[in-house]
Phi, psi and omega in degrees: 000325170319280198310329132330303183294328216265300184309168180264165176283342182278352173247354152300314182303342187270351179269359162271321155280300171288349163214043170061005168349060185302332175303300182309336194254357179255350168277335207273328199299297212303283182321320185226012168294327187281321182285324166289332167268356154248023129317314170281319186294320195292296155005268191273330187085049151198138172292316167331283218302285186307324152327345185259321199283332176308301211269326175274343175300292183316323173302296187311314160331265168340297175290340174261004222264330167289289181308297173291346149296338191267356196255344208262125149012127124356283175298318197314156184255159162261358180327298196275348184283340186256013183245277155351280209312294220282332183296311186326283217310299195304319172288336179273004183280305180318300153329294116010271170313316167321297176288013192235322185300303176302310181294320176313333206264330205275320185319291188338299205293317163304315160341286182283008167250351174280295201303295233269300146000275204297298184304344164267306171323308166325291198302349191261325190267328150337287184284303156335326183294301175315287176280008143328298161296323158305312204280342168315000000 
């Protein structure tokens, strides 16, 4: 495990991509899980939410980790490429709940101009009623 602290993350990340390491892929997770999450956390303001972005930064790793082991130095680091993903992630979380917030209020609001409808009609069909009876 000693020989793990030693290695660069571009000579972890490639024993992971090329022969499935996990041990290389859990030092590199080991090494920068604080800085991709609290990148995120400053990002979004919540800890929940950066824990998920942290866990979807780390996934995106894992699936790019071939293509991205083949461009990087020996020595090289993952630092900015895992500082970029989570600011990336956090923002588009951000992006995302905002639209999402908008489309709920815009839902809200037709709702409630139909409901606000239907009840003036009721109160009209009502009052018709009224004088019906009256008349009657």
């Amino acid at each position: 495990m000693d020989e793990m602290h030693e290695e660069s993350d571009a000579q972890l990340l490639r024993g992971y991509a090329q022969h499935g390491d996990e041990a290389a892929f859990r030092e590199i997770v080991t090494r920068h899980t604080d800085l991709v999450y609290s990148v995120a956390v400053r990002c979004v303001n919540s800890p929940d939410l950066a824990c998920d972005i942290a866990q979807s930064v780390f996934t995106d790793l894992s699936s790019k980790a071939r293509p991205l082991a083949e461009k990087l130095a020996d020595d090289a680091s993952l630092v900015g490429w895992l500082y970029r993903s989570a600011r990336f992630a956090a923002l588009n979380q951000l992006r995302n709940d905002h639209r999402r917030r908008a489309h709920e209020r815009q839902a809200m609001e037709q709702l409630l101009s139909i409901l606000d409808r239907n009840s003036r009609r009721k109160s009209a069909y009502s009052s018709i009623g009224d004088l019906k009876v009256r008349a009657d």
